[in-house]
Each structure stands twice: as C-alpha cells, then as structure tokens.
C-alpha positions as CSV (number, residue, x, y, z in Angstrom):
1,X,13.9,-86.5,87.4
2,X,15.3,-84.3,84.5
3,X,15.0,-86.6,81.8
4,X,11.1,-85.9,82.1
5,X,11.3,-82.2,81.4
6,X,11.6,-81.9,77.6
7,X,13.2,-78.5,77.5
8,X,16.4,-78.6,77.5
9,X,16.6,-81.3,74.9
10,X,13.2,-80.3,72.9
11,X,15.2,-77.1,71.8
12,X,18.0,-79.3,70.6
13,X,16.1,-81.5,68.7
14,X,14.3,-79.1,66.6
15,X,17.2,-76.7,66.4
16,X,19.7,-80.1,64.9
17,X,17.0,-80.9,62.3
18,X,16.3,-77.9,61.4
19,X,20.7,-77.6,60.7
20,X,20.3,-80.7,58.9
21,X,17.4,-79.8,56.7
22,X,18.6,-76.0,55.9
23,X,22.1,-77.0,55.9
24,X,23.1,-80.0,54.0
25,X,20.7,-81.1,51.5
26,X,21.8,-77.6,49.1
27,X,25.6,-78.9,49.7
28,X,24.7,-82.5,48.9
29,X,22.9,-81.7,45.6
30,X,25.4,-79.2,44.6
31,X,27.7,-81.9,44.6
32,X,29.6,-82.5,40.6
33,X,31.0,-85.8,39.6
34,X,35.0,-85.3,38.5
35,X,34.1,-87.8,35.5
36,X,30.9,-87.9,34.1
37,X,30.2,-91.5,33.4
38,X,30.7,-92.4,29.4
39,X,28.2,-95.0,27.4
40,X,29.5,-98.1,27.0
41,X,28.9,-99.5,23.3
42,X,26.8,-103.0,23.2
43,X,29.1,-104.6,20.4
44,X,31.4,-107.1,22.1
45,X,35.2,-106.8,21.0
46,X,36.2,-109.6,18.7
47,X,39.0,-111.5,20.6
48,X,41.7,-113.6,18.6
49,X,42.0,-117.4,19.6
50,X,45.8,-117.6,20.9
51,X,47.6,-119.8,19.0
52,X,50.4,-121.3,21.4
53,X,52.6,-123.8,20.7
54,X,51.8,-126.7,23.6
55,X,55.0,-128.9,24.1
C-alpha cells in the first residue's frame, strides 16, 4: 500500500509549511490600510425636532 510510506508526502508537508511560514506572514504584516481609521468624538449632534405641518 503507498499511502503507508510517508515519503513522498512527508517531503511535501514540511516543504508547504515551511512556504507558508517563510512566505506569507512578512506579506501579511507588511500589509497598510488605504484609510487609517479617524476618532470618532463622544458628543452626540444636537438634532432639531421637525416641525411639520400634520393635515
């Protein structure tokens, strides 16, 4: 049986994380926002009642 002998798809395994450890964790921290997020001020807006005429 094949699927016993871990060679073929030891090799794999160790060469795919080692990809994903080397690889991708630089280009996912290098990684800039387009808009920084902005502070939002705690003071709620005054609204204006509306003042429709009901007919």
């Amino acid at each position: 049986m094949p699927q016993l002998n871990p060679a073929p798809w030891f090799a794999m395994l160790v060469f795919t994380w080692l990809v994903f450890l080397t690889i991708i964790p630089p280009k996912v921290s290098a990684h800039t926002f387009p808009n920084e997020p902005t502070m939002q001020s705690t003071e709620k807006p005054k609204t204006q009642p509306w003042n429709w005429p009901w007919h």
